[in-house]
N, C-alpha and C positions, 0 to 999 in steps of 0.2 A: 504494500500500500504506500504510494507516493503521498512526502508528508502534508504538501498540499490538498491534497483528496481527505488523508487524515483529519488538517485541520476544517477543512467544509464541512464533514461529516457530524465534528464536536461543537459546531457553533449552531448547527439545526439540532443536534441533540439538547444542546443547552437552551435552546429558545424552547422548544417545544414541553422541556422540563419546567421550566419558570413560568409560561403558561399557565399551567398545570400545576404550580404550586400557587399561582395567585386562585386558582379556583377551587384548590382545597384548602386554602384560609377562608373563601368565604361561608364556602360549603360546613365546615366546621362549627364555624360559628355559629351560623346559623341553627344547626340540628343541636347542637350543645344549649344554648339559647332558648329556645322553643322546647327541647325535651326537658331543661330543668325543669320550664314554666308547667309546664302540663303537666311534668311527672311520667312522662313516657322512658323507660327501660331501653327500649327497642332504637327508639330514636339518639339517645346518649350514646350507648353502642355502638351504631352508625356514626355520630360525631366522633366517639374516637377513633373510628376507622379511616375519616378522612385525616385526623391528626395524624394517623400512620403514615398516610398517605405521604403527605406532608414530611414527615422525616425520611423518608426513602427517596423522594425528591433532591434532599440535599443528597444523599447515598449515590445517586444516580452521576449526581453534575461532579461529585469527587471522584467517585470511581471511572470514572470517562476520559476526563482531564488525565487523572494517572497512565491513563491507558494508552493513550494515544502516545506520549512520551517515547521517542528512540530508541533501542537498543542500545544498552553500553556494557563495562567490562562486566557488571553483577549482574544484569539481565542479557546476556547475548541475544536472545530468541526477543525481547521486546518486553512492553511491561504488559499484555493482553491480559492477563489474568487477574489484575487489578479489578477489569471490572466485573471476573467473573464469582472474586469475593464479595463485589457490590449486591449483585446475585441475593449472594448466601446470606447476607444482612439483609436483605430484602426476605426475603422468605422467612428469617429467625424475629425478624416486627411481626411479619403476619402471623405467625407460628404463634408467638407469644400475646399479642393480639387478641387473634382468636381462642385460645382457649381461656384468656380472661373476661372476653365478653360472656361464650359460653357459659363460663361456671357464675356470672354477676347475675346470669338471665334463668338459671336452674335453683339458685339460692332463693329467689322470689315467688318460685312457682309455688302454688298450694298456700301463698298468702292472702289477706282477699285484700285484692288489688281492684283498685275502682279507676276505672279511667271516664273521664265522660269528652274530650278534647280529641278524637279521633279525625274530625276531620282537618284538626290545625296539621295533626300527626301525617297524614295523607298526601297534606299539600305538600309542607318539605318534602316528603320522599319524590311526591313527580320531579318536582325542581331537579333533584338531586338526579332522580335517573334519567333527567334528559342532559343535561352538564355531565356527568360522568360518563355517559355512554357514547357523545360526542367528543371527550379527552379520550377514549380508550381507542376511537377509528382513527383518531389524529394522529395521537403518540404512534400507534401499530403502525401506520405507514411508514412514519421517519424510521420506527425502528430496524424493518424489513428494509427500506432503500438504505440505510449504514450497517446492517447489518450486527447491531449491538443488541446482546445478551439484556444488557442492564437495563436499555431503555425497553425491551420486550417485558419482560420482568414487570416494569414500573408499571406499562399501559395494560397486564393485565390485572395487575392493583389497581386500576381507575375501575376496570368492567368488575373487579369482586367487589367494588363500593358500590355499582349500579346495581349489579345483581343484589347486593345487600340491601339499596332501598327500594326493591321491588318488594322482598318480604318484610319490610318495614311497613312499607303500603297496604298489603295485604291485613297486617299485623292492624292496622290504624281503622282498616275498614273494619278489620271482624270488632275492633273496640268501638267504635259507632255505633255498628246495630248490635249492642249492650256485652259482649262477650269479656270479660276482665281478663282470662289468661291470654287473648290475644298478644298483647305485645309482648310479653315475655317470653311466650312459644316462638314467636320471628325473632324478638333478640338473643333464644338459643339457636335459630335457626344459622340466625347472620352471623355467628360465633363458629360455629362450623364450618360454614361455606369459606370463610375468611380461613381456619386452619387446614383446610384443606387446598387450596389455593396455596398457602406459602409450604406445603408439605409439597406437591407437586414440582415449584419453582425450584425449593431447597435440593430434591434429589437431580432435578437437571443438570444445577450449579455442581453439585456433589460428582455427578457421572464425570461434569468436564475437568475438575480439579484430579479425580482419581485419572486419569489419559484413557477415558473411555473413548469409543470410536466417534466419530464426527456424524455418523447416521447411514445406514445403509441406502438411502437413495444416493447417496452423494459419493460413497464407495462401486455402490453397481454402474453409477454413469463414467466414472473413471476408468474402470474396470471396460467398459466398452470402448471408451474412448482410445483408449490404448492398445487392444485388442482388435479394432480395424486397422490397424498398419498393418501391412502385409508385409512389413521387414522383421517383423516381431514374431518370433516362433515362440515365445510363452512368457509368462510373467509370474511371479508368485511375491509373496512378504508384502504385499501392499497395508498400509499403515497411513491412515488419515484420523488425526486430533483438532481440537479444536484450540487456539490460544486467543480468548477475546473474540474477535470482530476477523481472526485470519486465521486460516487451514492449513498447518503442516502436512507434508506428505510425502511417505519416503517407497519405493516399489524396485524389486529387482527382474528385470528384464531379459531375456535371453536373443541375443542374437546370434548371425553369421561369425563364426569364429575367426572367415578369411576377411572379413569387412577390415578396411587403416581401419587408425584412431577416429582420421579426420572424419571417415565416413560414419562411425559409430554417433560421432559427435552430434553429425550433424542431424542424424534420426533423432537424439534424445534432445535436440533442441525443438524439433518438430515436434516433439510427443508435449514438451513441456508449453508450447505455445497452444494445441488443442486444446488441452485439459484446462487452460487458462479460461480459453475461450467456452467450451462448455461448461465451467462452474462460475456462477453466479458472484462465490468468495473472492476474495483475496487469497492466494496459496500460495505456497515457497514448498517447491519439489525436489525433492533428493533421487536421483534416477541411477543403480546402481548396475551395470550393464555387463551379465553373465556370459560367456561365451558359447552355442551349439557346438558341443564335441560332438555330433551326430554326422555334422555338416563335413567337420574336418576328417575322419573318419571315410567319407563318402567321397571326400576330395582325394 
């Protein structure tokens, strides 16, 4: 990744983060605000969830910033993984998060709990799931066109706050037409959704920190790619990880044992130029180039 591209990349990720932090300050407030007033469970729940929001936001703009940084002698391979920690504190908010709302929302249940304010309860939640569900198609784009973990992460933290004030909503209706367990049923509900959401995130972030593979769609199109050269009589050890926002990838190849150097060369720049061109990432390929004793044999 040329560091110009680099930096384009982190100044739409920063805009699109800052956004998105100005709308869950308001969002916060507001549901914090109106749930103390009424007394709604469900809705305070959801306000801290946007406050999570909110601290994953700065998560997001530090770990990016880190990430983007050069290569030097202590990181040779780059700083990519900075933001794949950003990740893992993304998902350990919602992790913790969620099972505090949960267990606020279980403690109450089986008290008798009077709500008569469902419909003030209601209105925040639409607000909240039209604003959150428009930061979550925003964020996902820029994340998908820069290709960042963190900001993926973050925007589907904006959709578990929408999905959260849908059963908020839910919650506000059934307390309208007279129901009292309702909001505490959706604020265990929202408690969950939320832990499960950062259980999700957390093991992705966890697969890519152990050097788990980068995903088999993206190994099998490699694997094709390389395997239409017809200079190529086999390949095996193929190895693609993920480091941040770019694709290591190292594969050994078998050719012509009578091919020069120069001609080996020049297939493994061709193969390195395909594979460029059919993966959507950023990669740095390793092409390790075995010789066909078949070939010399038969010469």
């Amino acid at each position: 990744m040329t560091s110009a591209a680099s930096n384009s990349e982190s100044a739409r990720i920063t805009r699109i983060t800052r956004i998105g932090m100005a709308g869950n300050v308001v969002l916060a407030a507001i549901k914090l605000a109106v749930g103390f007033l009424v007394g709604s469970i469900s809705l305070v729940a959801d306000g801290f969830h946007s406050l999570s929001d909110l601290m994953t936001d700065f998560a997001v703009l530090i770990g990016t910033t880190a990430a983007v940084r050069p290569a030097d002698r202590n990181h040779p391979f780059g700083h990519g993984k900075f933001e794949t920690f950003t990740v893992v504190a993304i998902a350990a908010v919602l992790i913790a998060v969620g099972a505090s709302l949960a267990w606020k929302a279980v403690s109450t249940i089986g008290r008798d709990v009077q709500l008569v304010s469902g419909a003030w309860i209601m209105a925040v939640a639409l607000v909240s799931i039209v604003v959150k569900e428009r930061l979550y198609r925003v964020t996902l784009k820029v994340a998908e066109g820069c290709r960042s973990a963190a900001l993926r992460a973050n925007a589907w933290h904006h959709r578990s706050d929408a999905l959260s004030s849908v059963v908020v909503l839910v919650g506000g209706a059934t307390t309208a037409l007279g129901w009292g367990y309702g909001d505490s049923l959706a604020g265990l509900l929202v408690g969950l959704m939320v832990l499960a959401v950062g259980g999700k995130l957390g093991f992705e972030a966890l697969m890519e920190l152990s050097e788990g593979s980068a995903g088999g769609e993206i190994v099998e199109r490699i694997e094709e790619v390389i395997n239409g050269f017809t200079e190529v009589r086999g390949s095996h050890r193929l190895r693609v990880r993920r480091i941040g926002r770019e694709l290591m990838m190292d594969i050994h190849i078998v050719l012509d044992s009578r091919l020069t150097v120069m001609e080996a060369h020049n297939i493994v720049i061709e193969i390195e130029s395909a594979v460029q061109a059919a993966i959507e990432w950023p990669i740095t390929l390793t092409v390790h180039v075995d010789p066909d004793e078949n070939a010399k044999r038969d010469g």
